[in-house]
BALOBA-1460 file (C-alpha; in Angstrom, 3 decimals):
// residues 112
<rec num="1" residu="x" x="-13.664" y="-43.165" z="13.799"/>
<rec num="2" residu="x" x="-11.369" y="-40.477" z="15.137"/>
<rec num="3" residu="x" x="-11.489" y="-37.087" z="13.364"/>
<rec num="4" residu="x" x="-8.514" y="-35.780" z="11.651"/>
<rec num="5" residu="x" x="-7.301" y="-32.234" z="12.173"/>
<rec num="6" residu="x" x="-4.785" y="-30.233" z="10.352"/>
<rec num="7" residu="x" x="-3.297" y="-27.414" z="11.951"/>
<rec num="8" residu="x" x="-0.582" y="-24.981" z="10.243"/>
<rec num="9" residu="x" x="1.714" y="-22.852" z="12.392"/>
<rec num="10" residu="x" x="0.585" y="-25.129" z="15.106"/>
<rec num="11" residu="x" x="3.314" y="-24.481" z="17.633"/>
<rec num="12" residu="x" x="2.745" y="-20.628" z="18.778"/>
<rec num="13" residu="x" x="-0.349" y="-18.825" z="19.755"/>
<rec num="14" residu="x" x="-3.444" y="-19.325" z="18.282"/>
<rec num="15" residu="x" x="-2.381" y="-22.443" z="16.433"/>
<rec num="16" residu="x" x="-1.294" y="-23.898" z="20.020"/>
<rec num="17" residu="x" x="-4.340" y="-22.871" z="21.386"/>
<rec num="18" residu="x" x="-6.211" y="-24.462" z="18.641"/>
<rec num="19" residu="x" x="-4.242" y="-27.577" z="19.057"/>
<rec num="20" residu="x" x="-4.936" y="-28.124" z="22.685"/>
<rec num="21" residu="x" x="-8.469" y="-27.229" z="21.978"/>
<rec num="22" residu="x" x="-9.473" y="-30.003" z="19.539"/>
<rec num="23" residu="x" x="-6.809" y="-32.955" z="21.221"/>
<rec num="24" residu="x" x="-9.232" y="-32.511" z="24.492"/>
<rec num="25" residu="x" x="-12.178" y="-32.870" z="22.524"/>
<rec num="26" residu="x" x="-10.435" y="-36.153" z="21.199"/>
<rec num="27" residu="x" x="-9.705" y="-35.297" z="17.496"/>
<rec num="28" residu="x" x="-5.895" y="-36.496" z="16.039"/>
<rec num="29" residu="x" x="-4.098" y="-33.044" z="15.747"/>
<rec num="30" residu="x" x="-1.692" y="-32.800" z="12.708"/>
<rec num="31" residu="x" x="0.722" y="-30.024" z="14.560"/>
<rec num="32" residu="x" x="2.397" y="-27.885" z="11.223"/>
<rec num="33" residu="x" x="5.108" y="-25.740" z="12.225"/>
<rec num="34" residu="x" x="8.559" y="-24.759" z="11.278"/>
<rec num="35" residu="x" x="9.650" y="-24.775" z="14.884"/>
<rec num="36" residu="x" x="10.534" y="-27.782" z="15.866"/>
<rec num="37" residu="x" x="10.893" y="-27.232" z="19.937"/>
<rec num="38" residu="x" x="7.685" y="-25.140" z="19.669"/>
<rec num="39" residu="x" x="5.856" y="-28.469" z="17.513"/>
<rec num="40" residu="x" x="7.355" y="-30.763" z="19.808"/>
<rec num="41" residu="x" x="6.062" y="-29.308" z="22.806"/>
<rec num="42" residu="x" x="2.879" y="-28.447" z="22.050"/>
<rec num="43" residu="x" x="3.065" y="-31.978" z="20.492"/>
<rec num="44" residu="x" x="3.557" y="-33.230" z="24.643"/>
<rec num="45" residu="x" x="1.456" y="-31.208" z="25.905"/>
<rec num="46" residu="x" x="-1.816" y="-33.055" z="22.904"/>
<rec num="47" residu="x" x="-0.789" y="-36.300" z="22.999"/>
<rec num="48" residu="x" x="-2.138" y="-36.289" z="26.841"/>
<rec num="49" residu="x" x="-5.413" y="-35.931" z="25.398"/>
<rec num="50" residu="x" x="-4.943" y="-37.233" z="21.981"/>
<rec num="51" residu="x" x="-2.235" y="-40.426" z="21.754"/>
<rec num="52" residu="x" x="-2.205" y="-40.731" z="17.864"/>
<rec num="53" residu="x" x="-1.656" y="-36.608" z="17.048"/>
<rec num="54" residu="x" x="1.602" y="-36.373" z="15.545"/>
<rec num="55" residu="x" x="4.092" y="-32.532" z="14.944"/>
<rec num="56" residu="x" x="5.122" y="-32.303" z="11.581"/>
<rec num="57" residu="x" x="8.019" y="-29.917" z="10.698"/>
<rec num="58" residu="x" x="7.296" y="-28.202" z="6.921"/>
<rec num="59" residu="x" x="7.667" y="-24.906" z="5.663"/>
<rec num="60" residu="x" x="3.992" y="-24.012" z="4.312"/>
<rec num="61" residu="x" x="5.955" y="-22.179" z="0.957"/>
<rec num="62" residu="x" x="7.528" y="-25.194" z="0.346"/>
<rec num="63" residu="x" x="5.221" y="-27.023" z="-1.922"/>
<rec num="64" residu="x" x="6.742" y="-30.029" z="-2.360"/>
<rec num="65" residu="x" x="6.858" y="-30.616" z="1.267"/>
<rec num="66" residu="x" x="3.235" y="-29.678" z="2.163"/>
<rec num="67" residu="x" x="1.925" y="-31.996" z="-0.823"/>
<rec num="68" residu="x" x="4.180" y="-34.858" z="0.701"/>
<rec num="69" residu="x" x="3.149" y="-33.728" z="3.956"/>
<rec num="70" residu="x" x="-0.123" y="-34.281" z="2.964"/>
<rec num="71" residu="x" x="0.409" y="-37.734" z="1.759"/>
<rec num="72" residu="x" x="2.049" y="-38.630" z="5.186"/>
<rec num="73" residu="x" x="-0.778" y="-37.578" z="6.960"/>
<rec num="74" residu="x" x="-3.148" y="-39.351" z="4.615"/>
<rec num="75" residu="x" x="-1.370" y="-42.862" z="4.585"/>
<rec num="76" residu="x" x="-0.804" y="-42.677" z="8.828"/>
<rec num="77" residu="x" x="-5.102" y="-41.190" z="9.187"/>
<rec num="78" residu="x" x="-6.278" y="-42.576" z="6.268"/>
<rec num="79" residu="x" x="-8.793" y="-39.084" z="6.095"/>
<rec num="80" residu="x" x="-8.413" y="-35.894" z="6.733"/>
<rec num="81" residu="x" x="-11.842" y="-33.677" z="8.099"/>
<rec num="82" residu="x" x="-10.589" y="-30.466" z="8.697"/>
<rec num="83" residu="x" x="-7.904" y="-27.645" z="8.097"/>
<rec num="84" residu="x" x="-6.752" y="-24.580" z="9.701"/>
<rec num="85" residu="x" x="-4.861" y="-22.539" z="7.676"/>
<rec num="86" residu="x" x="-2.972" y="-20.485" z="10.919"/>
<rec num="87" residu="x" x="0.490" y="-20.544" z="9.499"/>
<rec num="88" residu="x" x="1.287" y="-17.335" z="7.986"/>
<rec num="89" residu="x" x="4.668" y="-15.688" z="6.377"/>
<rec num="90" residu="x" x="6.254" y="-12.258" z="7.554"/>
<rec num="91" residu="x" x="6.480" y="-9.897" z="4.714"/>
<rec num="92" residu="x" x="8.955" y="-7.690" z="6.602"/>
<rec num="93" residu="x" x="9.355" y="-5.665" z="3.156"/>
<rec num="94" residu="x" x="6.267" y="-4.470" z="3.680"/>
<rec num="95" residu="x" x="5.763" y="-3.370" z="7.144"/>
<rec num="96" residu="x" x="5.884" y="-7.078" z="8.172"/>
<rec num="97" residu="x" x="2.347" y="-7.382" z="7.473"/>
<rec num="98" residu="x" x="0.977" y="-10.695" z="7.390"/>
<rec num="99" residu="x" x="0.403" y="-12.863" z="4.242"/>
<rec num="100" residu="x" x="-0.530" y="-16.462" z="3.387"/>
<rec num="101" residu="x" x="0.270" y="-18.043" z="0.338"/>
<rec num="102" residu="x" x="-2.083" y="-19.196" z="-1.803"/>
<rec num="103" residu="x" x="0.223" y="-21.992" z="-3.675"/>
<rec num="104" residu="x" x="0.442" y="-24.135" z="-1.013"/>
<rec num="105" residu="x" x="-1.126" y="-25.293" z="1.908"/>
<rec num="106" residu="x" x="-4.912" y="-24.382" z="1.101"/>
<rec num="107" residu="x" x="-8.120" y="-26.984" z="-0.152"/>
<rec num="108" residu="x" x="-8.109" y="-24.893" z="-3.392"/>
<rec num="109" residu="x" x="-4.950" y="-26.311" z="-4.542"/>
<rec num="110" residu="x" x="-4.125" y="-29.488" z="-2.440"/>
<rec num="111" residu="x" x="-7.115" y="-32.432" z="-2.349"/>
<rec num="112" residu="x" x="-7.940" y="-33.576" z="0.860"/>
């Protein structure tokens, strides 16, 4: 059975990296991103390696979509084996300092 990766912010950097990573060692990459062009081609670029690994668009605040997200990727994989929470918000208020919401997006509030 083919393993089932999640990977938020999926599109740039270390998520892309991470994305390339596990598609050549044959898992099914969920790309999460908010980019579309940078999902899609880092989608290309996986699906060399890994056929079935999808890019999803969502906004990882956006509850609603990451729980329906979640059900997408659930009904299409039927499991899920692991998540990387990469995706992470600006906080240019503060110095643009990273966060990452906890309300969304994370195994402590979403079952997998």
């Amino acid at each position: 059975m083919e393993k089932v990766i999640i990977i938020t912010g999926g599109g740039r950097g270390i998520g892309r990296a991470l994305s390339l990573h596990f598609a050549a060692r044959g898992w099914a990459v969920c790309i999460v991103d908010l980019n579309r062009a940078s999902a899609a081609e880092v989608e290309a670029l996986v699906r060399r390696y890994s056929p079935s690994s999808r890019a999803l668009i969502a906004d990882i605040r956006d509850e609603k979509r990451i729980k329906a997200l979640m059900e997408t990727i659930a009904e299409r994989y039927g499991h899920i084996d692991a998540l990387v929470n990469n995706a992470g918000v600006t906080d240019k208020e503060h110095g643009g300092s990273w966060t990452f919401p906890s309300n969304c997006g994370s195994p402590s509030c979403l079952p997998i």
